[in-house]
C-alpha positions, 0 to 999 in steps of 0.5 A: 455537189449541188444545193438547189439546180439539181436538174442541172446536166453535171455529173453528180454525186448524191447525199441522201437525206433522212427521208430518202425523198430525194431517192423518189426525184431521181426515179421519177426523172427529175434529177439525173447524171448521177454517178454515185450516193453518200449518206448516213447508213451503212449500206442503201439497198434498191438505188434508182440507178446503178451508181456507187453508195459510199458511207458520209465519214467514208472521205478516203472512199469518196475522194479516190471515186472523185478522182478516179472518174476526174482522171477518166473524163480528162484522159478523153481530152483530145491531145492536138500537137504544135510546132511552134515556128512563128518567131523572125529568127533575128539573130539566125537571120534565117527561118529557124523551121527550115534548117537542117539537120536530120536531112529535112527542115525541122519544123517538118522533123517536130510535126513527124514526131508529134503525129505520131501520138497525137489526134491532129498537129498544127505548124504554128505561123504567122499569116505571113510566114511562108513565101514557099510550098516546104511548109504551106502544105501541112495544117497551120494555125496563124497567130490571132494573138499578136506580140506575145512571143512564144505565147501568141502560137500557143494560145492562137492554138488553144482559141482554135481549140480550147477543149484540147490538150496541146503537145507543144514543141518549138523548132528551135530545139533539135535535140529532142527526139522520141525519147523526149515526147514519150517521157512527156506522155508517160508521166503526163498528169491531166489534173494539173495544168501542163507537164513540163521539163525543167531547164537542167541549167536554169533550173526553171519550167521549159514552156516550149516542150510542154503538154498543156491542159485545156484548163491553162487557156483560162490561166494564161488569159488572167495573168495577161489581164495583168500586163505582158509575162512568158509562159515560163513566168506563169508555170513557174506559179502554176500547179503542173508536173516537172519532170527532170530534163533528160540529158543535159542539151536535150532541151537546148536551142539554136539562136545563131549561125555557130550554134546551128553548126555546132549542133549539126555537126554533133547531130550528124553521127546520131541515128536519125529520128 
């Protein structure tokens, strides 16, 4: 809704007034991107564009037609995914993205799952990261943001790409299958700014299994303006969907040596993904 700038290239919806001049300014080219008309009448006939016309007090009728056309444009957004694998695994004292537990490292498992759904998927390292060719080939995404744990992958991607969505998956967690991405998708809200799981035993948003909206960048940026905070922190005090975790060790992650065996050995009478 614009008073003044009506020439502006945004999508708009139009209040017409009494004298309809405004009607003339859009047939003679002066305002456009018009997606649809309100105004006091019941029914306005011979429109200059084909567009909807909605009665002022008709609130229920424009909010759905708003919305529905919000939902459309957000749907378009392109959903990249991210393996994130950037951490020093100090306590494993071993790169967690080359473990295994399928038969292949499980940074590579979480890049085969997420290209299965999204446009592009990026391995999220630092420059420094990779000393062989398991992981080289596949695309990268190097940390720009530095120091920030978890949160310097995920917005080093959203800096490389800030008009995306970005599927977002830690290497650390090798219960999550198929299963876990399509229940993301599924009930993925793109008029909120992430859709996540919540930690069964924490109770709290898992920010390492997480679609988020290009709108989330701006939300990360100002809460650092502020000092040092997790991704968790800031979903926890933000407007997303959180679904309910689906099993209880679905989310969990490998931190140390007995952990990596214990999983391995549950993991190995499982089909593979």
């Amino acid at each position: 809704f614009l008073e003044g700038f009506k020439s502006m290239h945004v999508n708009k919806l139009v209040i017409i007034d009494d004298n309809k001049e405004i009607l003339d300014s859009i047939s003679r080219g002066e305002i456009g991107h018009v997606i649809g008309f309100a105004g006091q009448e019941k029914t306005v006939t011979d429109l200059p564009v084909n567009a909807p016309y909605f009665h002022r007090d008709d609130v229920s009728g424009i909010s759905l037609f708003l919305k529905q056309h919000i939902s459309t444009i957000a749907k378009k957004t392109p959903l990249l995914g991210l393996v994130l694998t950037g951490g020093y695994s100090s306590r494993m004292e071993t790169d967690k993205a080359l473990l295994e537990y399928h038969g292949k490292p499980q940074a590579r498992v979480i890049y085969d799952l997420l290209s299965k759904v999204c446009k592009r998927v990026y391995i999220s390292s630092r420059k420094d990261q990779w000393q062989d060719g398991l992981l080289n080939k596949l695309q990268q995404i190097h940390d720009v943001f530095l120091g920030l744990g978890p949160l310097s992958g995920i917005l080093s991607a959203m800096h490389t790409n800030p008009d995306a969505a970005w599927l977002v998956v830690a290497c650390d967690l090798p219960f999550v299958n198929s299963s876990t991405i399509k229940a993301l998708l599924k009930n993925r809200n793109p008029l909120k700014m992430a859709t996540c799981f919540k930690n069964v035993h924490k109770k709290f948003p898992e920010p390492l299994c997480t679609i988020y909206e290009p709108k989330m960048r701006l939300r990360f940026l100002e809460y650092l303006g502020s000092g040092p905070v997790s991704p968790r922190e800031i979903l926890r005090n933000s407007p997303v969907i959180m679904l309910d975790q689906m099993g209880k060790r679905t989310l969990e992650n490998v931190n140390s040596n007995e952990e990596y065996e214990k999983a391995k050995s549950e993991l190995s009478g499982r089909v593979r993904l």
